[in-house]
C-alpha atoms as a printed R data frame, in Angstrom:
    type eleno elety resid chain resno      x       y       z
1   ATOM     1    CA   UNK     A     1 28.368 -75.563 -37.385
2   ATOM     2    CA   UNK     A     2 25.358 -74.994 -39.595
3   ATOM     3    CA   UNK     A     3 24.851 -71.876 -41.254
4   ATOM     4    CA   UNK     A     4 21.760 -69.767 -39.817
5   ATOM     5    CA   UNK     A     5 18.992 -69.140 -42.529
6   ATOM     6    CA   UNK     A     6 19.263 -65.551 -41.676
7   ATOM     7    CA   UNK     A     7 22.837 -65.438 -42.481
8   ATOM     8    CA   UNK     A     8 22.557 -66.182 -45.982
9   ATOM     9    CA   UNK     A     9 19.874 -63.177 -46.656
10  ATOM    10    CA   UNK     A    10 21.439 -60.009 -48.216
11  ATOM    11    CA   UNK     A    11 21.486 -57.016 -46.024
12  ATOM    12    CA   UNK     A    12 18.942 -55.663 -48.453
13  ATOM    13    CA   UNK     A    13 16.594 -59.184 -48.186
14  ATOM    14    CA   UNK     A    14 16.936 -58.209 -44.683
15  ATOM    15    CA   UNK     A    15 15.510 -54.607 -44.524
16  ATOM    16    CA   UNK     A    16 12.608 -56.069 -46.792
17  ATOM    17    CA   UNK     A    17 11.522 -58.155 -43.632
18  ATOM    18    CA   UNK     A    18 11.788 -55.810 -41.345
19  ATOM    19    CA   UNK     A    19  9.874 -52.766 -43.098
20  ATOM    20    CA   UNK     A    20  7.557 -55.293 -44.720
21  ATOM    21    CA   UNK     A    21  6.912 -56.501 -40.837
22  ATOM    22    CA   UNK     A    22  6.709 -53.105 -39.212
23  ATOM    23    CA   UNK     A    23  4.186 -51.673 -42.262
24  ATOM    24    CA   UNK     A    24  6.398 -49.144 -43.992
25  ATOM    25    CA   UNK     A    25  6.166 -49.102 -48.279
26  ATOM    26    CA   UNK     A    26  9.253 -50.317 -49.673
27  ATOM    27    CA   UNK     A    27  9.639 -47.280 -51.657
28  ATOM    28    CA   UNK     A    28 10.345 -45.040 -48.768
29  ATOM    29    CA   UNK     A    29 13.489 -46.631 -48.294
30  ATOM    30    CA   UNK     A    30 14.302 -47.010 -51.626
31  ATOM    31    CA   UNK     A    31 13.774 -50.715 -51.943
32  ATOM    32    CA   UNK     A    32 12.443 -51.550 -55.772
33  ATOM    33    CA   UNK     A    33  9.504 -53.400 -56.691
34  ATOM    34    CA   UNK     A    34 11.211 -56.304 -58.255
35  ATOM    35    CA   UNK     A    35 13.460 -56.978 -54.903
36  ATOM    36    CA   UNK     A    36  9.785 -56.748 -53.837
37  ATOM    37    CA   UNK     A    37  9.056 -59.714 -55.557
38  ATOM    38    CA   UNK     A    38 12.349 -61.707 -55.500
39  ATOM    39    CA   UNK     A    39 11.654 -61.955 -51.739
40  ATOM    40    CA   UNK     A    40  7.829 -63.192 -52.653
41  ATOM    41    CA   UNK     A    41  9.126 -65.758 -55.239
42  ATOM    42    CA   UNK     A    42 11.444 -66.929 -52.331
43  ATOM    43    CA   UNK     A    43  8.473 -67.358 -50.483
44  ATOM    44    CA   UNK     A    44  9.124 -64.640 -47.412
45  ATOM    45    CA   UNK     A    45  6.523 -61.962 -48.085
46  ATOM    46    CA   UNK     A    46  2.835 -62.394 -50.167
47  ATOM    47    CA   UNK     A    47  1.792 -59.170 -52.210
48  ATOM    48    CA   UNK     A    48 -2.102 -58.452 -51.711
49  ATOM    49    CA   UNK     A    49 -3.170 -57.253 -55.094
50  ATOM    50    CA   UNK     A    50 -6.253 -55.269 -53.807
51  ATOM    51    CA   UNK     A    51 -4.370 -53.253 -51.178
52  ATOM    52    CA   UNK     A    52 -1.176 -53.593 -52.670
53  ATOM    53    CA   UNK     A    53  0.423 -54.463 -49.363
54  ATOM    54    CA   UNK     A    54  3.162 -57.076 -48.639
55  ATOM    55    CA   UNK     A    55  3.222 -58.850 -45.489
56  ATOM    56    CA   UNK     A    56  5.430 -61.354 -44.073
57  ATOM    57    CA   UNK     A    57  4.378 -65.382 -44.898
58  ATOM    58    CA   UNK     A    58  5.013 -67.911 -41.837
59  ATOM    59    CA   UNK     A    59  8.521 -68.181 -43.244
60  ATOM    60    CA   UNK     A    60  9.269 -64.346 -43.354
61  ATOM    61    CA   UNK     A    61  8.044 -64.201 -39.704
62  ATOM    62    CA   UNK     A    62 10.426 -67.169 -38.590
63  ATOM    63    CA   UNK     A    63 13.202 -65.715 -40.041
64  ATOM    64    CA   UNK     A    64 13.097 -62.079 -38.829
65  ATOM    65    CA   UNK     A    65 12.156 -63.937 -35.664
66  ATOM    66    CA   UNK     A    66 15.803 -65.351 -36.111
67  ATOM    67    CA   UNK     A    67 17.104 -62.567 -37.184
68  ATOM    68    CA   UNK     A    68 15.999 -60.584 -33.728
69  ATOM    69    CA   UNK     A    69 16.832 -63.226 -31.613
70  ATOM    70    CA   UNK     A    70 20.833 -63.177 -33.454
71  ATOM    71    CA   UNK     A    71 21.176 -59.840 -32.761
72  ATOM    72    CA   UNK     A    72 20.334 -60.818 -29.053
73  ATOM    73    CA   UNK     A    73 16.623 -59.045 -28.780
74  ATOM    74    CA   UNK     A    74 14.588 -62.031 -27.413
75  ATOM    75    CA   UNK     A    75 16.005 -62.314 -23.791
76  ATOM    76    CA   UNK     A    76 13.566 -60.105 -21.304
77  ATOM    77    CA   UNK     A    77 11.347 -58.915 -24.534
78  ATOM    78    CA   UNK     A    78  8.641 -60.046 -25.937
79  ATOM    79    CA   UNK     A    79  8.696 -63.336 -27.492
80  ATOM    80    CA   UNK     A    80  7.326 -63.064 -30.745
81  ATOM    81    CA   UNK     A    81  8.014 -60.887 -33.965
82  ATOM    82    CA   UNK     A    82  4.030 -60.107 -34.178
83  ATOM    83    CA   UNK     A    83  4.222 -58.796 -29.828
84  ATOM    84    CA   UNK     A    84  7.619 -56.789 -30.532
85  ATOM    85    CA   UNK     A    85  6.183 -55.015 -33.711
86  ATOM    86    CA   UNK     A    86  2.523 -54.703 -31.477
87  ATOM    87    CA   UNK     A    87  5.014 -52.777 -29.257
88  ATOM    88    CA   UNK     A    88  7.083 -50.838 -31.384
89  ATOM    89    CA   UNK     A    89  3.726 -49.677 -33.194
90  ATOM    90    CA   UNK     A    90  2.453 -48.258 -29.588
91  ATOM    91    CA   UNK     A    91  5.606 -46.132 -29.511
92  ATOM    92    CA   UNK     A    92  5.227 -42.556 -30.630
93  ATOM    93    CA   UNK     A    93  6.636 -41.995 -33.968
94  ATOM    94    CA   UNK     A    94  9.871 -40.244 -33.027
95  ATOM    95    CA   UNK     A    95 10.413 -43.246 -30.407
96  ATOM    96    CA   UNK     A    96  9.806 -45.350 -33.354
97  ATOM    97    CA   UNK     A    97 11.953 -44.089 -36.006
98  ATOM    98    CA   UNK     A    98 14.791 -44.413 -33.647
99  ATOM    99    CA   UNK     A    99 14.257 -47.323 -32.173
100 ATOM   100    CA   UNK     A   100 13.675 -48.796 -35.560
101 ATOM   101    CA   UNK     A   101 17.074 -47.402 -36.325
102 ATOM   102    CA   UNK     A   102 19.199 -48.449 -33.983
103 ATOM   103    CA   UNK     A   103 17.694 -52.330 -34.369
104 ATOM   104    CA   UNK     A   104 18.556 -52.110 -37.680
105 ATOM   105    CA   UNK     A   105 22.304 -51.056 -36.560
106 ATOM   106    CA   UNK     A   106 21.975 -53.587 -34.343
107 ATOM   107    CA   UNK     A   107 21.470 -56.537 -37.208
108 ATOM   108    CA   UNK     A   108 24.466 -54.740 -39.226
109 ATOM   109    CA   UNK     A   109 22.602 -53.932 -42.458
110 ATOM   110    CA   UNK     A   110 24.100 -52.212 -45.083
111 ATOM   111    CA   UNK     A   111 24.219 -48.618 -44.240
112 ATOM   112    CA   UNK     A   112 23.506 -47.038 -47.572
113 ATOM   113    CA   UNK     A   113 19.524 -48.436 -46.500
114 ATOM   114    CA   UNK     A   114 20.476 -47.552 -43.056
115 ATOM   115    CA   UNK     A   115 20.553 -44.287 -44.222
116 ATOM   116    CA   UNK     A   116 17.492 -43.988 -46.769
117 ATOM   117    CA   UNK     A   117 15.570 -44.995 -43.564
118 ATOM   118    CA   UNK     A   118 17.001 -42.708 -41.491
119 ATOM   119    CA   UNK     A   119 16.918 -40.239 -43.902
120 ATOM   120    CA   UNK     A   120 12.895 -40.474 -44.217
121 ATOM   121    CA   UNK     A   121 12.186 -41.276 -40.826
122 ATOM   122    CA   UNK     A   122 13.404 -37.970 -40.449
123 ATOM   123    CA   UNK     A   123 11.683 -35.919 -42.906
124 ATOM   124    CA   UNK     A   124  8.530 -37.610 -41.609
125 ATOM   125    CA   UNK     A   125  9.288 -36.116 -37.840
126 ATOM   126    CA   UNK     A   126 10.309 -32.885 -39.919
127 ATOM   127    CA   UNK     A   127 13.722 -32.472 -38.770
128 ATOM   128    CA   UNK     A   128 14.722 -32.670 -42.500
């Protein structure tokens, strides 16, 4: 059996996807610029100059779409990575934080990111 492309990310290629997806700087979580632009030279994210925003490339996209669907999200929820992020941004923040939490428990990242999220998810709610 093939290897998934998702499987051969790094837990830390990983979290770039997802916060890159959902909006959230890659500093907040402690991710560096030049993982930053590994993941563009791989061809996953683009880096907007002007804005200095990353977003996810077609490839990015299909591979956190992957990645959700592994980790058994696509059955009864929306179909798309662009609808479950619409979704998840709707959420109030608190609702957000955590449920952006537990998916990333969910996709078994490594927990020392786990917990920089965490950690300013909840200075943002102020409960640090």
């Amino acid at each position: 059996m093939a290897k998934k492309a998702s499987t051969k990310l790094t837990a830390q290629e990983r979290v770039i996807l997802f916060f890159t997806a959902t909006g959230i700087g890659h500093a907040d979580v402690g991710i560096t610029a030049d993982a930053m632009k590994s993941m563009a030279i791989k061809g996953f994210i683009v880096h907007d100059r002007e804005s200095g925003a990353y977003t996810l490339t077609d490839s990015g996209r299909a591979t956190l779409t992957a990645m959700l669907e592994d980790a058994g999200l696509k059955a009864g929820r929306p179909t798309s990575i662009d609808t479950w992020i619409a979704d998840l941004m709707e959420k109030p923040e608190n609702k957000r934080a955590e449920s952006l939490y537990e998916l990333l428990l969910r996709l078994n990242l490594s927990m020392s990111h786990l917990e920089d999220a965490h950690e300013t998810y909840a200075r943002r709610l102020g409960l640090r």
